[in-house]
C-alpha positions as a printed NumPy array, in Angstrom:
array([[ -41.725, -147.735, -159.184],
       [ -45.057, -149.583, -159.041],
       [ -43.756, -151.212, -155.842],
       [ -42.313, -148.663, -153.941],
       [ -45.874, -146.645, -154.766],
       [ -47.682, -150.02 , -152.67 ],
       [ -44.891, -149.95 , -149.752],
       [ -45.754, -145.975, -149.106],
       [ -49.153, -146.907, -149.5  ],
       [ -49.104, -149.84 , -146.992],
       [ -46.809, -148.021, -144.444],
       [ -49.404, -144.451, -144.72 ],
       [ -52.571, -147.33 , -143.974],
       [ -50.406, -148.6  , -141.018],
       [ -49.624, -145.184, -139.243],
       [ -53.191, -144.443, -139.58 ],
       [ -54.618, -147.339, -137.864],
       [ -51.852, -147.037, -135.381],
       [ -53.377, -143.785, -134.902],
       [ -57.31 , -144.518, -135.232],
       [ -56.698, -146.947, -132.39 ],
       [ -54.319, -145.298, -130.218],
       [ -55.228, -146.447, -126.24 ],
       [ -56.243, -143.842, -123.94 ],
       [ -54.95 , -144.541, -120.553],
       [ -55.805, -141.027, -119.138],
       [ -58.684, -141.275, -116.071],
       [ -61.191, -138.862, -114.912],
       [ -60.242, -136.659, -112.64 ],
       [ -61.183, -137.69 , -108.732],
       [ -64.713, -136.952, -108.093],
       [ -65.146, -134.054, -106.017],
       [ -68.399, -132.41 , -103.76 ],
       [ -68.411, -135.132, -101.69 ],
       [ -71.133, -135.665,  -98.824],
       [ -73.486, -137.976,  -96.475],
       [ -76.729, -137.974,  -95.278],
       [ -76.963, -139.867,  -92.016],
       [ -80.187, -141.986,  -92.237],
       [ -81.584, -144.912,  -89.676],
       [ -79.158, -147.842,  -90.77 ],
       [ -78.053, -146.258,  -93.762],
       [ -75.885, -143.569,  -95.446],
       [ -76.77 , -141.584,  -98.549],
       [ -73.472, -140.494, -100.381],
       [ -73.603, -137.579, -102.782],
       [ -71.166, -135.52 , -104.917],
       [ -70.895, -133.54 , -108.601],
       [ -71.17 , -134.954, -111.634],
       [ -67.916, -135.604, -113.28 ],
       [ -66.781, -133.302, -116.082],
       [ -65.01 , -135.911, -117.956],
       [ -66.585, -137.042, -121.745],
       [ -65.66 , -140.422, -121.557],
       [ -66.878, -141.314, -117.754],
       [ -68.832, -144.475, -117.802],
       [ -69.442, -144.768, -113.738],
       [ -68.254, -144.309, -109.929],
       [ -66.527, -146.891, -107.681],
       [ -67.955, -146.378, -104.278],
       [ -65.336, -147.479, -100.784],
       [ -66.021, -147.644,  -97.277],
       [ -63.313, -148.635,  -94.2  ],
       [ -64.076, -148.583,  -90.953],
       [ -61.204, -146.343,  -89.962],
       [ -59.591, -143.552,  -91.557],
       [ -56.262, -145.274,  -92.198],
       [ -58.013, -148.813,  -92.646],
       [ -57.998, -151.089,  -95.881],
       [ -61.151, -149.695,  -98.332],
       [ -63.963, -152.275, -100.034],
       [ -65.056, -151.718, -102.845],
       [ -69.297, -152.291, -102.291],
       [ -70.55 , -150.814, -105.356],
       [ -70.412, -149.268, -109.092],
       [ -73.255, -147.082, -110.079],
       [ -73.819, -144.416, -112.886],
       [ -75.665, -141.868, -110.728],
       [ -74.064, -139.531, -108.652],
       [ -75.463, -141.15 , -105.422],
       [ -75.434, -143.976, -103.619],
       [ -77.627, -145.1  , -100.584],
       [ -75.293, -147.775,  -98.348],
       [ -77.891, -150.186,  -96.955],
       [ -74.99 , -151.967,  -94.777],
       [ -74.205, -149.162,  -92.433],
       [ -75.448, -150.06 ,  -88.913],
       [ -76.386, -147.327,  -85.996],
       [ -73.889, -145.827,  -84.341],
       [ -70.636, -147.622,  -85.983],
       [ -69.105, -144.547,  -88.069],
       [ -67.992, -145.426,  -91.909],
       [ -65.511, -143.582,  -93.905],
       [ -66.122, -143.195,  -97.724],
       [ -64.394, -142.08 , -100.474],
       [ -65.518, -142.183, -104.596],
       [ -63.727, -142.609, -107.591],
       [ -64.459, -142.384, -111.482],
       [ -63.753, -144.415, -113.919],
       [ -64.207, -143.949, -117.826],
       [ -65.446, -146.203, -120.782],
       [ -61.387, -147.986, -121.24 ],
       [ -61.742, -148.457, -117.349],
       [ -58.992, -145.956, -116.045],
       [ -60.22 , -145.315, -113.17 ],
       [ -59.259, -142.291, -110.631],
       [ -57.722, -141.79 , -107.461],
       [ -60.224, -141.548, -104.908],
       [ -61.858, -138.359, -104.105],
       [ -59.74 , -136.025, -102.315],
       [ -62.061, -135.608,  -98.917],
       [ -62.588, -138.157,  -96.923],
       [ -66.101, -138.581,  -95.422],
       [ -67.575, -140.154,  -92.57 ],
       [ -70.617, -140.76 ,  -91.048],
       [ -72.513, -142.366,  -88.173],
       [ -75.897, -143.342,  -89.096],
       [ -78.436, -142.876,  -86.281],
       [ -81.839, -144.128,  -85.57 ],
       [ -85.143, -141.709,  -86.428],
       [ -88.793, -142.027,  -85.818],
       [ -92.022, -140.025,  -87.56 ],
       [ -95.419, -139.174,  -86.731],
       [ -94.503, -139.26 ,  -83.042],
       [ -97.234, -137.935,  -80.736],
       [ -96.806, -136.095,  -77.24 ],
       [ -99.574, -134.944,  -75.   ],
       [ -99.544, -131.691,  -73.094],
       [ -99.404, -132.539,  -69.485],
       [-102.003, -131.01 ,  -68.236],
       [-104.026, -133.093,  -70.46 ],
       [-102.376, -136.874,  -70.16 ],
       [ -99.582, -136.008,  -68.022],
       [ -98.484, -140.084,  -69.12 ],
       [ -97.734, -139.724,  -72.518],
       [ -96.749, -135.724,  -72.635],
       [ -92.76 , -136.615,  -73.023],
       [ -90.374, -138.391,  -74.961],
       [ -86.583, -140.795,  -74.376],
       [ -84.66 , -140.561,  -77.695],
       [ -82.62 , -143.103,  -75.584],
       [ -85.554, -145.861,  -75.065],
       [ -87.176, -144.556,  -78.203],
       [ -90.247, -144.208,  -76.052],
       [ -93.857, -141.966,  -75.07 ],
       [ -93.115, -141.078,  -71.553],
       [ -94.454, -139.416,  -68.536],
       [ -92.68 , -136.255,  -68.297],
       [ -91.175, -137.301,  -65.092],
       [ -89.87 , -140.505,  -66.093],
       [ -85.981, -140.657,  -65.786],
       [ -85.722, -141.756,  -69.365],
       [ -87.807, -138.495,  -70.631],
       [ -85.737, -136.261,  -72.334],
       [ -88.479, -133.335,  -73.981],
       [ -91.646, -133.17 ,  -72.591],
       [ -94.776, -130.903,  -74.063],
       [ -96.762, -128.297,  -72.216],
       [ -99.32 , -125.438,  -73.487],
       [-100.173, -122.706,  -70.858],
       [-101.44 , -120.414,  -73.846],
       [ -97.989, -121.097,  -75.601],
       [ -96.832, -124.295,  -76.844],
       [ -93.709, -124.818,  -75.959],
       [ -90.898, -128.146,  -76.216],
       [ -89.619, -128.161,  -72.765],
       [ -86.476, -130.044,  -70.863],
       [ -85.192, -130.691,  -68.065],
       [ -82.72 , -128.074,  -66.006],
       [ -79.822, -130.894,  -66.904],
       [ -80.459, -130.761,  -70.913],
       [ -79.957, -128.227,  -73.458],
       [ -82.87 , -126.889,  -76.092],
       [ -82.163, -125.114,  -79.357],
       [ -84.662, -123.53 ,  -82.089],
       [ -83.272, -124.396,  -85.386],
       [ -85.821, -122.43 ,  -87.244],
       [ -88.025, -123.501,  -90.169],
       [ -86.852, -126.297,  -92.312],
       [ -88.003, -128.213,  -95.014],
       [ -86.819, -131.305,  -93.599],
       [ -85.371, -133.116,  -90.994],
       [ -82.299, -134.207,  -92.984],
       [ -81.51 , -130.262,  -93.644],
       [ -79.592, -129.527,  -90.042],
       [ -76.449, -131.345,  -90.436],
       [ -75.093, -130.826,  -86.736],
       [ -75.625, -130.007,  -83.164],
       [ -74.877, -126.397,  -82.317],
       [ -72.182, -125.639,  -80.165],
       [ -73.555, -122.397,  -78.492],
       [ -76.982, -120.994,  -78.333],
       [ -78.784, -122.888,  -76.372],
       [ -82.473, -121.887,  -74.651],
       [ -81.796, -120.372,  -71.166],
       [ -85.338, -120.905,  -70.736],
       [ -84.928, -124.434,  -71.215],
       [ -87.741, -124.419,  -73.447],
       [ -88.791, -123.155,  -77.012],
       [ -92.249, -122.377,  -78.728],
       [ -93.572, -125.107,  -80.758],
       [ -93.809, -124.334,  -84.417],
       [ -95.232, -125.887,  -87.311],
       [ -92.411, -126.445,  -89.543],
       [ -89.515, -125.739,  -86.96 ],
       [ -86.856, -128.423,  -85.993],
       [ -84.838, -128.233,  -82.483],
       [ -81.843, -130.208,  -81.561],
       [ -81.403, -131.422,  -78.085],
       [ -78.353, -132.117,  -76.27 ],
       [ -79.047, -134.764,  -73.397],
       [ -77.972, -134.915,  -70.045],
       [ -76.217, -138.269,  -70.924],
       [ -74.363, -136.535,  -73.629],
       [ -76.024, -137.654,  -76.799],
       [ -77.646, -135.3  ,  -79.589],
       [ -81.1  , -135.549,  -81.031],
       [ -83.451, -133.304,  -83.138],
       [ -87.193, -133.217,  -83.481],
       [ -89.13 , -131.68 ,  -86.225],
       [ -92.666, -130.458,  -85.63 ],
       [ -95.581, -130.847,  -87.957],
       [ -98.648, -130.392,  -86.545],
       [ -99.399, -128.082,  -82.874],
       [-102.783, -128.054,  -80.672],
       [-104.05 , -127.447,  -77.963],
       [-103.661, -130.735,  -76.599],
       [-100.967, -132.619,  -78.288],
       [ -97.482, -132.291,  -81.034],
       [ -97.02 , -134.5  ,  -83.593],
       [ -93.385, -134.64 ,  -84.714],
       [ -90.461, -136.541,  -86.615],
       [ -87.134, -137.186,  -84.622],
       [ -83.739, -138.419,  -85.399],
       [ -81.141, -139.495,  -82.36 ],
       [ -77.608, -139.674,  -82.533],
       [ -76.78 , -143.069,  -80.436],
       [ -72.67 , -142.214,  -80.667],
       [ -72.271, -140.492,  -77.439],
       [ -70.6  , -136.932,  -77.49 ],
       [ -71.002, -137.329,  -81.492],
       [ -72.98 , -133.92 ,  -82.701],
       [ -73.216, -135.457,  -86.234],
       [ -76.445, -135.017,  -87.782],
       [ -76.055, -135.319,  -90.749],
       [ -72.835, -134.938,  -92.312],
       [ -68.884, -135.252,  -91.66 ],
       [ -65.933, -134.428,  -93.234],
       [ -62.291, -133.968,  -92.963],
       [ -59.567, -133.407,  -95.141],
       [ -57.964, -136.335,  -97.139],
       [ -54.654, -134.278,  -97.491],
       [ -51.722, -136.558,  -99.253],
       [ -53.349, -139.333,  -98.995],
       [ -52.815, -141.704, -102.13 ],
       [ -55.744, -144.048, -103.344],
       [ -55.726, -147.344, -100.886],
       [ -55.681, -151.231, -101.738],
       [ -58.899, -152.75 , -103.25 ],
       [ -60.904, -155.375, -102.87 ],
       [ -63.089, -157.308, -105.588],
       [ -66.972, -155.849, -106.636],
       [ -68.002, -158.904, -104.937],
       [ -65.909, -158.513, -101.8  ],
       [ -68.155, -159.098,  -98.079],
       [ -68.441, -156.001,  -95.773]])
């Protein structure tokens, strides 16, 4: 009796370790709120915190094409990522996944994004041309103080008792109203540009131009007098490419691609 009492005993401690260590090999879900910042040879990628209680960090991917192999470049525990490799004007398609504290790790995110980082300036002055006709415009293209006339200029800055941006009959002008940044217009507009081919000046205000070699830009204002604008720009060097800011498309079906190594080269 005394030994059958220490076999029930022994097999009741063995089910319950079995039990206290049982292996999970459930991952987080895929993260989801996916999106980019372009920046000037750089892309900032943000989305939502995962819901999951046992999420240790993010895997962050990149291919150059849509359907191409994704690298692994880095694991953080934040919910963004700044991608110091990007280079102007190549676009990059990212995807994140999550991974919890036994390392089962997610498919990636469901969207895929992409973005085209783009060259930006700040604390750009123009004169008014009536006052140093030489240095009243501006070539996102050269990234250049122009004279309005140049063939390179692409806004120029006049004040007849208005301030006003101004371009030329063959580009396009559009108010974006007040913003708190540069970073917060994502895209080029397709519709609503100035007939005027001009718009008042504004403290505050960005505008996004469309140039007459088909490339978009945007300028943000911050200080307006009598004689000069001072502003912050951002130019998109992709031609035809409105993006701003931010791209994405769906990732529809698509199942999570090979990986390379932490380590692996760009």
């Amino acid at each position: 009796m005394k030994s059958l009492l220490i076999l029930l005993a022994t097999f009741i401690f063995i089910v319950g370790c079995e039990k206290e260590f049982e292996v999970d090999t459930t991952p987080p879900p895929s993260p989801q709120g996916i999106k980019t910042i372009s920046l000037d040879n750089a892309v900032e990628i943000q989305w939502l915190p995962s819901q999951a209680d046992d999420l240790e960090g993010y895997n962050i991917w990149v291919s150059a094409t849509y359907e191409g192999r994704y690298q692994l470049i880095s694991t953080v525990e934040t919910t963004h990522f700044v991608d110091l490799g990007a280079i102007n004007g190549n676009t990059y398609y990212y995807a994140v996944s999550a991974f919890d504290y036994h390392k089962n790790e997610s498919e990636l995110s469901k969207e895929v994004i992409f973005d085209t980082p783009r060259p930006e300036g700040y604390g750009v002055i123009i004169a008014d041309t009536s006052s140093l006709r030489s240095s009243s415009g501006y070539g996102f293209g050269v990234y250049s103080v122009l004279d309005c006339y140049s063939l390179n200029t692409d806004i120029f800055f006049t004040n007849n008792g208005t301030p006003r941006i101004r371009v030329w009959s063959d580009t396009d002008i559009q108010d974006m109203g007040y913003t708190s940044s540069l970073d917060e217009i994502s895209s080029s507009p397709q519709q609503g540009w100035s007939p005027s081919k001009s718009a008042e000046a504004i403290v505050g205000h960005t505008y996004v131009i469309w140039t007459v070699d088909n490339h978009y830009a945007k300028v943000r204002v911050l200080e307006v007098t009598t004689h000069y604008i001072l502003f912050d720009w951002a130019y998109q060097t992709a031609v035809s490419n409105p993006e701003l800011k931010l791209g994405i498309k769906s990732r529809t079906g698509k199942r999570l691609p090979e990986r390379l190594h932490i380590n692996s080269s760009r």
